[in-house]
TORKOL-4160 file (C-alpha; in steps of 0.2 Angstrom, whole numbers, padded with zeros to 4 digits, m for minus):
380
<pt num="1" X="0181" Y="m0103" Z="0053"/>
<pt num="2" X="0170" Y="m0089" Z="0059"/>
<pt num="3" X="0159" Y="m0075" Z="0054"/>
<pt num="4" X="0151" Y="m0059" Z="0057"/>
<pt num="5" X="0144" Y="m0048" Z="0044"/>
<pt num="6" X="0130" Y="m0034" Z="0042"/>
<pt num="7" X="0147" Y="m0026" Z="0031"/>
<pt num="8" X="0164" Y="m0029" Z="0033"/>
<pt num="9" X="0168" Y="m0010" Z="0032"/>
<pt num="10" X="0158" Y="m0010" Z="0049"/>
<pt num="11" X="0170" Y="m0022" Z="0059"/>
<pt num="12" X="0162" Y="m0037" Z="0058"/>
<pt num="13" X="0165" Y="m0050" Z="0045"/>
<pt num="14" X="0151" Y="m0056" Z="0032"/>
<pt num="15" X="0148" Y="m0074" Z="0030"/>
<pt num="16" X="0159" Y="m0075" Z="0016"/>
<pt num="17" X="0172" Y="m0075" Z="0030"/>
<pt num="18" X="0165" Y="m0092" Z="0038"/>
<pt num="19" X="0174" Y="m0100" Z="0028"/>
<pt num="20" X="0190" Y="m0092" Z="0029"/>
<pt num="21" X="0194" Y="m0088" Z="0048"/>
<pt num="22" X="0202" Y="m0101" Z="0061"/>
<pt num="23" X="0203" Y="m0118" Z="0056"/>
<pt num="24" X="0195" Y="m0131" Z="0067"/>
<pt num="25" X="0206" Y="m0145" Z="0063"/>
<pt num="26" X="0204" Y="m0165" Z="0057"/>
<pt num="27" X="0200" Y="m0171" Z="0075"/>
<pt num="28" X="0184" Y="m0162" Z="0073"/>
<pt num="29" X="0169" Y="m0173" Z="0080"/>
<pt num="30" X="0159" Y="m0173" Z="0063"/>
<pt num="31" X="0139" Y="m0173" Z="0068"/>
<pt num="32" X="0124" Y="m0182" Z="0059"/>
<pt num="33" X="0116" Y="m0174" Z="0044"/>
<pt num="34" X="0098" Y="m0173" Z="0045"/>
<pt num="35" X="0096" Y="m0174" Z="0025"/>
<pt num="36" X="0109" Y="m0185" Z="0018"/>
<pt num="37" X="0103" Y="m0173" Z="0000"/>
<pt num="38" X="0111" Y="m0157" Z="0008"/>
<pt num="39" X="0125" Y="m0161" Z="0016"/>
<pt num="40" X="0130" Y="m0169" Z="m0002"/>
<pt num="41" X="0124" Y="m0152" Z="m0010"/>
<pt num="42" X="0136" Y="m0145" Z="0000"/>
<pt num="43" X="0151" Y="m0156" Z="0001"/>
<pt num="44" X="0148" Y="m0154" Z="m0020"/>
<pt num="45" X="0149" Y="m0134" Z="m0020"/>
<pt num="46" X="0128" Y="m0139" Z="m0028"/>
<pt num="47" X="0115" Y="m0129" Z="m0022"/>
<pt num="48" X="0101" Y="m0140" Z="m0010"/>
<pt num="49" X="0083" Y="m0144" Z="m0016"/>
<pt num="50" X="0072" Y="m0136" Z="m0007"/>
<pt num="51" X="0063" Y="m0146" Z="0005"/>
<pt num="52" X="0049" Y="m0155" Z="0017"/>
<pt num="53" X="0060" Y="m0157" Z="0033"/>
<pt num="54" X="0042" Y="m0164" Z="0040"/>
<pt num="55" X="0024" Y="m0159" Z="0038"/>
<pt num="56" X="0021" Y="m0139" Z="0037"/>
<pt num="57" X="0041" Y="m0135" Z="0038"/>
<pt num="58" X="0050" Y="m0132" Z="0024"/>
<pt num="59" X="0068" Y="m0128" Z="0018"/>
<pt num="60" X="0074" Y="m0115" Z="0006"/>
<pt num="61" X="0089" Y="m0112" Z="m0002"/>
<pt num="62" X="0093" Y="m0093" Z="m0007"/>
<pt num="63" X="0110" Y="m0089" Z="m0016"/>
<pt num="64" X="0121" Y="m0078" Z="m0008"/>
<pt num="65" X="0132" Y="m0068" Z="m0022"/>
<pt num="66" X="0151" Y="m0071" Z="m0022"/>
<pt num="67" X="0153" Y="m0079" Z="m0006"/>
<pt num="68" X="0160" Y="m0098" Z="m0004"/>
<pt num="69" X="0145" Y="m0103" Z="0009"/>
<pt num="70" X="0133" Y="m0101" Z="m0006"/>
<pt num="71" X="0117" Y="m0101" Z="0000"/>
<pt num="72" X="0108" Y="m0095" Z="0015"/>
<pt num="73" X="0092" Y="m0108" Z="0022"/>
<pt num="74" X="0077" Y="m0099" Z="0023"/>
<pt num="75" X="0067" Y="m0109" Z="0034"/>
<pt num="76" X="0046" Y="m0108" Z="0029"/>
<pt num="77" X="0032" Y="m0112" Z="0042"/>
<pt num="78" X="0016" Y="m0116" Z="0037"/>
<pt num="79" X="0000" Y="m0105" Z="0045"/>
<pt num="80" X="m0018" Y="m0107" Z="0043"/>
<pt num="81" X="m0017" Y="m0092" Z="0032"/>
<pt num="82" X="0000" Y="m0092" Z="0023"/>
<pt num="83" X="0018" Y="m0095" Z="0030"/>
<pt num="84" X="0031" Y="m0086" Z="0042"/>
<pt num="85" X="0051" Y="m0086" Z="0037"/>
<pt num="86" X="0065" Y="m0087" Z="0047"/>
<pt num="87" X="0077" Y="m0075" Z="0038"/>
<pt num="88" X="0076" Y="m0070" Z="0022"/>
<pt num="89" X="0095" Y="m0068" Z="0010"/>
<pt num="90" X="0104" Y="m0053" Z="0004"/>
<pt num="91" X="0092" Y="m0042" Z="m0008"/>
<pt num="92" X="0098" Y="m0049" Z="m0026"/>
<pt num="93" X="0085" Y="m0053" Z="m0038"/>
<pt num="94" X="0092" Y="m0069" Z="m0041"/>
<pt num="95" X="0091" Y="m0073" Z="m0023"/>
<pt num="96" X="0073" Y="m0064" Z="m0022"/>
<pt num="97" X="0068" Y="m0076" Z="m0038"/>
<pt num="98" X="0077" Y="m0092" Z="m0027"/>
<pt num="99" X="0063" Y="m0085" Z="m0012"/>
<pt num="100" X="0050" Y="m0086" Z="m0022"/>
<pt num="101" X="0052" Y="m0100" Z="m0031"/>
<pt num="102" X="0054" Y="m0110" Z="m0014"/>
<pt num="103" X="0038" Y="m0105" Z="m0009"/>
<pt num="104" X="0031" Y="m0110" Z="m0023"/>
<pt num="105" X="0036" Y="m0127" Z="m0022"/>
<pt num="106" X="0029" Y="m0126" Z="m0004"/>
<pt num="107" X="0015" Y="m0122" Z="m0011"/>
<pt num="108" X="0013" Y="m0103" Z="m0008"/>
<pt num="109" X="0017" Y="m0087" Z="m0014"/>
<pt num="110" X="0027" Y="m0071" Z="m0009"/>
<pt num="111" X="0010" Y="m0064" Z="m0004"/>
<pt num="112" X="0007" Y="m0078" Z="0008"/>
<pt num="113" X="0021" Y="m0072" Z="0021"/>
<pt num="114" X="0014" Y="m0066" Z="0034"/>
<pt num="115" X="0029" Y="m0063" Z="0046"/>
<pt num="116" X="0048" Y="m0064" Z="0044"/>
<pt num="117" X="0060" Y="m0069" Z="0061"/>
<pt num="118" X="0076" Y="m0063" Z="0058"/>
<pt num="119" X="0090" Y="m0073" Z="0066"/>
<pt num="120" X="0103" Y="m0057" Z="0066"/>
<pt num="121" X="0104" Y="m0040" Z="0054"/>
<pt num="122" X="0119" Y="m0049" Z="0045"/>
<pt num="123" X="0115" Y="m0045" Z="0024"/>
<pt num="124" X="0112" Y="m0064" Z="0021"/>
<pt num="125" X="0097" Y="m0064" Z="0033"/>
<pt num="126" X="0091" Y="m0047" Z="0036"/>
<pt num="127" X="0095" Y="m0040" Z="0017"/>
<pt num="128" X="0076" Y="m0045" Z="0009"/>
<pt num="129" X="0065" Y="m0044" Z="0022"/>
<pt num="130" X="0060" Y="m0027" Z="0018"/>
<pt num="131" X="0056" Y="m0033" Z="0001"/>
<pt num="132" X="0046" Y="m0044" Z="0007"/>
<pt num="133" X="0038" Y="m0035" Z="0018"/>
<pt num="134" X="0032" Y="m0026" Z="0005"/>
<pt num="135" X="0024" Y="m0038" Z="m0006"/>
<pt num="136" X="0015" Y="m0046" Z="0006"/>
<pt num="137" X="0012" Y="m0035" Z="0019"/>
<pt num="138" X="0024" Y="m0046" Z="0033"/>
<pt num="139" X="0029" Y="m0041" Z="0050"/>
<pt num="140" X="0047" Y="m0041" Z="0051"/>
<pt num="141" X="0054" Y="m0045" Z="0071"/>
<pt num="142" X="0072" Y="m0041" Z="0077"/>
<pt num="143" X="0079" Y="m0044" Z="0095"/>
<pt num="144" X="0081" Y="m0025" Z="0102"/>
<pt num="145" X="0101" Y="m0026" Z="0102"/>
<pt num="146" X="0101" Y="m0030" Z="0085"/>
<pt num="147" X="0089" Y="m0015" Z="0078"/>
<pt num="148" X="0098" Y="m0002" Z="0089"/>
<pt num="149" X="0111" Y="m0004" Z="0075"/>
<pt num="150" X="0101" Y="m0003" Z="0060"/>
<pt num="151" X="0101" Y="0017" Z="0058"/>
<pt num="152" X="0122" Y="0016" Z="0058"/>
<pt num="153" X="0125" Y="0002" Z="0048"/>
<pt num="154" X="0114" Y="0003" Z="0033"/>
<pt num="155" X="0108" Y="0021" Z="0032"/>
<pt num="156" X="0117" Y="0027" Z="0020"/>
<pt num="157" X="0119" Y="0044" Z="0030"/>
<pt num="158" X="0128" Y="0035" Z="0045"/>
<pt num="159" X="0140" Y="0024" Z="0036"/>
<pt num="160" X="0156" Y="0034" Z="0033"/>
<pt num="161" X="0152" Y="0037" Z="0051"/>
<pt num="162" X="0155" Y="0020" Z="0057"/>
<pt num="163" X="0167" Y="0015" Z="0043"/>
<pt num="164" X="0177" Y="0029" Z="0052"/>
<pt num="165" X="0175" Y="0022" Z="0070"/>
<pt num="166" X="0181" Y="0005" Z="0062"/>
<pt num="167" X="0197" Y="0012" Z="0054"/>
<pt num="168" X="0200" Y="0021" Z="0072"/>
<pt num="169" X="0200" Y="0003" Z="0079"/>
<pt num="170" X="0213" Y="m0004" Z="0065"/>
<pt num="171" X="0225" Y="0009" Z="0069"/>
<pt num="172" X="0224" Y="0005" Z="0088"/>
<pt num="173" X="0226" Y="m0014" Z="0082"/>
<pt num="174" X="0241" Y="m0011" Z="0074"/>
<pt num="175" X="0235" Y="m0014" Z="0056"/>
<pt num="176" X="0247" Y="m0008" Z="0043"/>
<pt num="177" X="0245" Y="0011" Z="0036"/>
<pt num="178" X="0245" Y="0003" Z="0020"/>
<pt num="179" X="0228" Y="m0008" Z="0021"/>
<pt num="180" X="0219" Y="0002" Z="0035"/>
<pt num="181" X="0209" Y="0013" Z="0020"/>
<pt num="182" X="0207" Y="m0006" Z="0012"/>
<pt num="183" X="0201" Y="m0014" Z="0024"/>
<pt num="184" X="0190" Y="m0001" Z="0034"/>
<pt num="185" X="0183" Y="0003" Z="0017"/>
<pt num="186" X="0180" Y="m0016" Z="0011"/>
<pt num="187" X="0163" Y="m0020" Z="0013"/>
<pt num="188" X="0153" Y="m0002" Z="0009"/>
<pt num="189" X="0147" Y="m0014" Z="m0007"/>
<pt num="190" X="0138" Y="m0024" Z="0004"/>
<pt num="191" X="0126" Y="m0010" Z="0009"/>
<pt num="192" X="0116" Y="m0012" Z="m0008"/>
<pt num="193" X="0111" Y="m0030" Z="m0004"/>
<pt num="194" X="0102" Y="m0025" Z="0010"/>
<pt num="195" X="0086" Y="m0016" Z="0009"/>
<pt num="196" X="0082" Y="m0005" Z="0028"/>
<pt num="197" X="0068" Y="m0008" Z="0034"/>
<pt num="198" X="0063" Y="m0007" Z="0055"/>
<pt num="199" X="0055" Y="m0021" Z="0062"/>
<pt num="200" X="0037" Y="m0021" Z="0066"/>
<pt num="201" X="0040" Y="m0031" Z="0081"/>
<pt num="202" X="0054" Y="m0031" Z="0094"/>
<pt num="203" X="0057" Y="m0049" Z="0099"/>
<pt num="204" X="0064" Y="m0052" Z="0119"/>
<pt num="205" X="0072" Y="m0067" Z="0123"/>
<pt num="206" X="0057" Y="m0080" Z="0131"/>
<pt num="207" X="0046" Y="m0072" Z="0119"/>
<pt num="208" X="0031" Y="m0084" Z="0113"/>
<pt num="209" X="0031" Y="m0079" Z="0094"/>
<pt num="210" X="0012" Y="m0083" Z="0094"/>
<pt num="211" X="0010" Y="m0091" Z="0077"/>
<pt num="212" X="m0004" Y="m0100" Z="0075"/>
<pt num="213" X="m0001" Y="m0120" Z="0074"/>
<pt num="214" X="0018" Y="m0116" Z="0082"/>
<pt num="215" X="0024" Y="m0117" Z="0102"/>
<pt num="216" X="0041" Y="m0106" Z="0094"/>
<pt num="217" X="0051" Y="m0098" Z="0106"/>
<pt num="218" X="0064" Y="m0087" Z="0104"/>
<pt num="219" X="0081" Y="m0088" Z="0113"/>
<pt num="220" X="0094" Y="m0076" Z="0114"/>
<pt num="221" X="0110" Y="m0080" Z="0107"/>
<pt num="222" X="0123" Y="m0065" Z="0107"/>
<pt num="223" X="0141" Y="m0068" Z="0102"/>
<pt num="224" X="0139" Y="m0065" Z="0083"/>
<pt num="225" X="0128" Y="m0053" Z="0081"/>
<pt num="226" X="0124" Y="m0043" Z="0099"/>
<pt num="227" X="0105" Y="m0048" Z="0095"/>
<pt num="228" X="0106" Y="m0063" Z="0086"/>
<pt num="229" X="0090" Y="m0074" Z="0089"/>
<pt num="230" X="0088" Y="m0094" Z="0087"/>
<pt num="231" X="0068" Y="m0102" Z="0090"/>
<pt num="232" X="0065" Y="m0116" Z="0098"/>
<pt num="233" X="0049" Y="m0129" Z="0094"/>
<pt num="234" X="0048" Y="m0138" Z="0109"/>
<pt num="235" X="0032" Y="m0149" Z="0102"/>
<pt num="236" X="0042" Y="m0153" Z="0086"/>
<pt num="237" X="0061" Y="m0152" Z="0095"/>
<pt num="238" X="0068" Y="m0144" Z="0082"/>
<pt num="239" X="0081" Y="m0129" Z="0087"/>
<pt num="240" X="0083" Y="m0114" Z="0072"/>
<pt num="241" X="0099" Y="m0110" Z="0076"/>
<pt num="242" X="0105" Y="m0096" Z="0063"/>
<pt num="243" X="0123" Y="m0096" Z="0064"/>
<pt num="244" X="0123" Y="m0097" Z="0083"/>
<pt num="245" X="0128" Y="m0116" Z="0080"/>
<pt num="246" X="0131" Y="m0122" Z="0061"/>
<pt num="247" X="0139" Y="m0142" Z="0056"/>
<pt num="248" X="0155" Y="m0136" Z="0053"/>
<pt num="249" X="0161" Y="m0120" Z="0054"/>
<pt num="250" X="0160" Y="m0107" Z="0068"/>
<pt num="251" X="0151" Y="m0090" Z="0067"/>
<pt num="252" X="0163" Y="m0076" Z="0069"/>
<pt num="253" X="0163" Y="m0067" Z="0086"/>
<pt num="254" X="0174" Y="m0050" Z="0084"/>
<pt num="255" X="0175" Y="m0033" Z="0092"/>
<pt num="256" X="0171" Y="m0019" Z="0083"/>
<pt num="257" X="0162" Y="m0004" Z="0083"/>
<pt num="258" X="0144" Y="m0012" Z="0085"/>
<pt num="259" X="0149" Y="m0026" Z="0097"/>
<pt num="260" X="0148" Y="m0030" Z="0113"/>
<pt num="261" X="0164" Y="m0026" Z="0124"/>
<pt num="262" X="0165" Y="m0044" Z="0129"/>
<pt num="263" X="0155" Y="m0053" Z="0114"/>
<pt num="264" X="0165" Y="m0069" Z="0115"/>
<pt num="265" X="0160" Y="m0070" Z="0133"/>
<pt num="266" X="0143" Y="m0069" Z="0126"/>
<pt num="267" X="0143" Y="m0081" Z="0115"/>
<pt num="268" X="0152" Y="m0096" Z="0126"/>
<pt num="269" X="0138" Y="m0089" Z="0139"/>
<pt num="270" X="0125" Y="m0091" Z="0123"/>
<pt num="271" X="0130" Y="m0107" Z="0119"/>
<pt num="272" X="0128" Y="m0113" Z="0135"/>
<pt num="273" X="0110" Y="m0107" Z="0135"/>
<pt num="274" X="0106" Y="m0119" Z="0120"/>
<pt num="275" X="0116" Y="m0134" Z="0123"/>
<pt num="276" X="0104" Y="m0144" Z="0133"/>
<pt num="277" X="0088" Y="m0140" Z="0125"/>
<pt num="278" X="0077" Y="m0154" Z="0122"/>
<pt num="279" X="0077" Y="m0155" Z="0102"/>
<pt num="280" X="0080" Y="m0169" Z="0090"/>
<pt num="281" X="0086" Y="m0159" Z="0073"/>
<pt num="282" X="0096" Y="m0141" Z="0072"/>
<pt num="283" X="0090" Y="m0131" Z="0058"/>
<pt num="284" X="0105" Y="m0116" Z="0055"/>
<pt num="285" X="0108" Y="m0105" Z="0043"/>
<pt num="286" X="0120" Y="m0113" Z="0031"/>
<pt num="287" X="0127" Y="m0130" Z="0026"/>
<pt num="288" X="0116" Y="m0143" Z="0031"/>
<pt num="289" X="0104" Y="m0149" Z="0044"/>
<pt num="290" X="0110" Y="m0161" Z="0059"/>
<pt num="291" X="0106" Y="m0169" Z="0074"/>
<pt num="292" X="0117" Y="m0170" Z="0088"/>
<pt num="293" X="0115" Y="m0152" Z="0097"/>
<pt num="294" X="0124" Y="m0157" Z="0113"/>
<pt num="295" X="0140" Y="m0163" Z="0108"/>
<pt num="296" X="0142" Y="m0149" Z="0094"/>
<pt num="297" X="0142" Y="m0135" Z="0106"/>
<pt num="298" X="0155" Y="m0146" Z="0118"/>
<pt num="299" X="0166" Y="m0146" Z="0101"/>
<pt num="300" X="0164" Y="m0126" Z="0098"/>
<pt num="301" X="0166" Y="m0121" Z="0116"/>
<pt num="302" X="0182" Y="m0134" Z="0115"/>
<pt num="303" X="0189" Y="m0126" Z="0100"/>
<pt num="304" X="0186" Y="m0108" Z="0107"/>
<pt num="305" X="0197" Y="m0116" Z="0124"/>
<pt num="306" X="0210" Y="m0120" Z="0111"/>
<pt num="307" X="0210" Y="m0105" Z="0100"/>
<pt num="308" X="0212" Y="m0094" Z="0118"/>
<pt num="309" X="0226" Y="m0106" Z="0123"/>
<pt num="310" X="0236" Y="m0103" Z="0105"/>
<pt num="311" X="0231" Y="m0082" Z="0105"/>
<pt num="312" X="0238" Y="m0082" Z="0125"/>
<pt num="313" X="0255" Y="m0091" Z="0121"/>
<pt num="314" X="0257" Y="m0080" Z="0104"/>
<pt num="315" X="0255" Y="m0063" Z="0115"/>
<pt num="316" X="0268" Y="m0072" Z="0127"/>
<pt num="317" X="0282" Y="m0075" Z="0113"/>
<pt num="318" X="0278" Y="m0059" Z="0105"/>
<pt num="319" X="0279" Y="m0051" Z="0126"/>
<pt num="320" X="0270" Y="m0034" Z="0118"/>
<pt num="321" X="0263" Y="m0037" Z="0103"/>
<pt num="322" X="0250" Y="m0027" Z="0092"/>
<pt num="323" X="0234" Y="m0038" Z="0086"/>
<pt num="324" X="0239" Y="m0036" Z="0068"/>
<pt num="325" X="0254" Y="m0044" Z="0072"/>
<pt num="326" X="0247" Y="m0058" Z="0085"/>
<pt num="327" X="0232" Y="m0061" Z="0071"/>
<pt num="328" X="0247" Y="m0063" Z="0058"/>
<pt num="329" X="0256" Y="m0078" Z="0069"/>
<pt num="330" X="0240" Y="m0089" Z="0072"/>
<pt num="331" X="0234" Y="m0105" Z="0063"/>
<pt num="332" X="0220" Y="m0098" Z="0047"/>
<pt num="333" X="0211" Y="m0112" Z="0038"/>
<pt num="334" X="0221" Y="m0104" Z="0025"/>
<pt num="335" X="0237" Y="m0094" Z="0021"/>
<pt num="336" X="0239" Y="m0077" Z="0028"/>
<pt num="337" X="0243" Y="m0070" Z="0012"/>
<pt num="338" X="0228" Y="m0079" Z="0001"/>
<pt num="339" X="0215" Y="m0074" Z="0014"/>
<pt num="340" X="0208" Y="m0057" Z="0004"/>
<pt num="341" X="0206" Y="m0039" Z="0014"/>
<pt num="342" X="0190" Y="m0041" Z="0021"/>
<pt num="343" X="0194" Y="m0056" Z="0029"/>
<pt num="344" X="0209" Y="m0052" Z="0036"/>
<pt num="345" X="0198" Y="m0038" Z="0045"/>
<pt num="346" X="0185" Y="m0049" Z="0050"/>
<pt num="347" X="0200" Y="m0061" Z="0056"/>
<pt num="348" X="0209" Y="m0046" Z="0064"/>
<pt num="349" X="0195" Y="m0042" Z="0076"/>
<pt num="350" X="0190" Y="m0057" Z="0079"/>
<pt num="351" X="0208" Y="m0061" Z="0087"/>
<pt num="352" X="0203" Y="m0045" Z="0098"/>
<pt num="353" X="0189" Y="m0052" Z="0104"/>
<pt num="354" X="0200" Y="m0066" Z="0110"/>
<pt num="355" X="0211" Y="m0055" Z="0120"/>
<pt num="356" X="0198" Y="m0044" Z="0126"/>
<pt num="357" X="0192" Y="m0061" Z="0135"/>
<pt num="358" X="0211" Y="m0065" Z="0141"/>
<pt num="359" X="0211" Y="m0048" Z="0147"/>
<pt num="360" X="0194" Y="m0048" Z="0156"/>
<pt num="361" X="0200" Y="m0063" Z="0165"/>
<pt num="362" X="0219" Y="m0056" Z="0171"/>
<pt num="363" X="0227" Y="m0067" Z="0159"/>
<pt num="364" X="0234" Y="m0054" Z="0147"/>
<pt num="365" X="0235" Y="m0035" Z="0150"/>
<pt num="366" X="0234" Y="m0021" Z="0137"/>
<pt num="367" X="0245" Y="m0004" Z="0136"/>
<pt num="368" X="0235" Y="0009" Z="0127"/>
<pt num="369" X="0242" Y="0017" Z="0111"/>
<pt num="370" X="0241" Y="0020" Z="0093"/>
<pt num="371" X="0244" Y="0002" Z="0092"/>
<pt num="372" X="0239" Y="m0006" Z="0109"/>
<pt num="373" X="0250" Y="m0017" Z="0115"/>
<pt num="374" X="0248" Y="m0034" Z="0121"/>
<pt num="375" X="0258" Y="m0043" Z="0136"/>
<pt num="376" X="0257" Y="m0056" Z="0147"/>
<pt num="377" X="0251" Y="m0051" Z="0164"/>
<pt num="378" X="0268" Y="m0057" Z="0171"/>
<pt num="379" X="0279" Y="m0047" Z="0160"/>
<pt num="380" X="0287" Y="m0031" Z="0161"/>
């Protein structure tokens, strides 16, 4: 599977697309659950309980609209003086109403949040915080990589801009004429589920978060978003992971117009930077809570290994090939023709990050044109 998503019209994938990009196969080393209650929630298509994962630290589920992961965890620290949030969900009412009534079971209220972290702009973490902001008065903090894309991807004055700069990059992909307007265009919907709003703070990686009663750390993680965050506890060894490292599935990493030129280089660097970090329980963004940090990154970074391997002996069957058509030959968790338009963008570019990273390390070589051509470095 993968991910990526602050719109699919803007190259990268919403999270919808997590489960629907490469599959990772049966052999999969399955890790621990830290709540026996939520990975059943989730193997169940139920939505969780919220939850005490331990004294002052709660979990909350928010609904994310007509997407197959469901629910986004909004993860809720307790302060002297009210709580912070790590994320917030896609600005629906349902899914503000799911916020609150979280809270309130953790005893608070929308006007006790005094700060939101955001993991990555994608619409499922970033789209509520400014709705929060305003009813409680929260500072919202973003890594600086991330809120350099703010203005283009959700200001409503920018987005044919970058919708443009994405069907530019499907025609050099080789997409067909057909569904380049389909699937440049597919994801200008999920603009409404986000409300803009700047952060307050910018976080750096290292940065000591400075709330009270919490050591948090933040750690940059980039690969599926070019700012995405996690925060680390190293008192209560508990990792925030976001969708750097999930259960199950695997964020999507994909070039496009926002990304990175390398960004899967990024994330196998990025998940590197986390794998040996003291912690006892991984809190993402999605499924369920788990245990063993370590040996899930060993499994992703393998999988990665194994989806370079099939991309690089693909290009060297095809011997000058588009990435529509190399994208079109690989192993889906699904079949080619069920997986719907904006996933077969999101699962388009993120088969051209793959060869970006072949071709960065002289195992594949690229011919510009309208498309680019892929070839083995040994061929003609």
């Amino acid at each position: 599977m993968s991910d990526q998503g602050a719109g699919p019209a803007m190259g990268e994938v919403t999270p919808a697309a997590k489960a629907g990009a490469s599959a990772e196969g049966p052999e999969r080393r399955r890790v621990t659950p830290a709540s026996e209650e939520q990975r059943e929630a989730w193997v169940s298509g139920a939505m969780p309980a919220v939850e005490q994962v331990r004294p002052g630290l709660w979990s909350i589920p928010v609904p994310i609209p007509i997407n197959p992961l469901r629910y986004v965890l909004v993860y809720a620290l307790e302060l002297p003086d009210g709580v912070a949030i790590i994320d917030a969900g896609w600005n629906t009412d349902e899914a503000y109403a799911a916020l609150a009534g979280g809270l309130t079971v953790a005893g608070y209220a929308m006007t006790d949040v005094r700060a939101v972290l955001v993991t990555h702009i994608h619409p499922d973490h970033y789209g509520l915080a400014g709705r929060v902001r305003e009813a409680s008065g929260a500072w919202i903090g973003l890594h600086p990589a991330d809120a350099a894309l703010l203005h283009d991807r959700y200001d409503e004055s920018a987005i044919d801009s970058l919708i443009d700069r994405e069907r530019a990059m499907l025609v050099r992909s080789g997409v067909p004429p057909l569904s380049v307007d389909e699937l440049s265009g597919a994801s200008r919907m999920i603009r409404h589920y986000v409300t803009m709003a700047g952060p307050d703070r910018l976080i750096e990686d290292g940065a000591a978060l400075g709330l009270s009663g919490w050591d948090l750390r933040a750690i940059w993680t980039p690969g599926h978003s070019p700012g995405h965050l996690c925060f680390v506890s190293p008192s209560r060894r508990v990792l925030f992971s976001g969708d750097h490292v999930l259960a199950r599935i695997t964020p999507i990493v994909a070039v496009h117009p926002q990304s990175a030129p390398d960004p899967l280089a990024d994330y196998l660097d990025a998940l590197a930077a986390v794998r040996d970090l003291e912690v006892d329980e991984v809190l993402p963004a999605h499924e369920y809570r788990f245990l063993e940090l370590a040996e899930r990154v060993d499994y992703v970074m393998s999988h990665h290994a194994q989806r370079l391997a099939e991309v690089e002996a693909a290009v060297a069957n095809a011997d000058g090939a588009a990435c529509w058509d190399i994208t079109t030959r690989l192993t889906w968790s699904r079949p080619w023709d069920t997986i719907p338009a904006f996933m077969r963008r999101a699962a388009t570019n993120e088969t051209l990050a793959h060869l970006v990273y072949l071709e960065a390390r002289g195992r594949l070589r690229r011919v510009s044109g309208e498309p680019e051509l892929w070839y083995a470095v040994n061929s003609r």
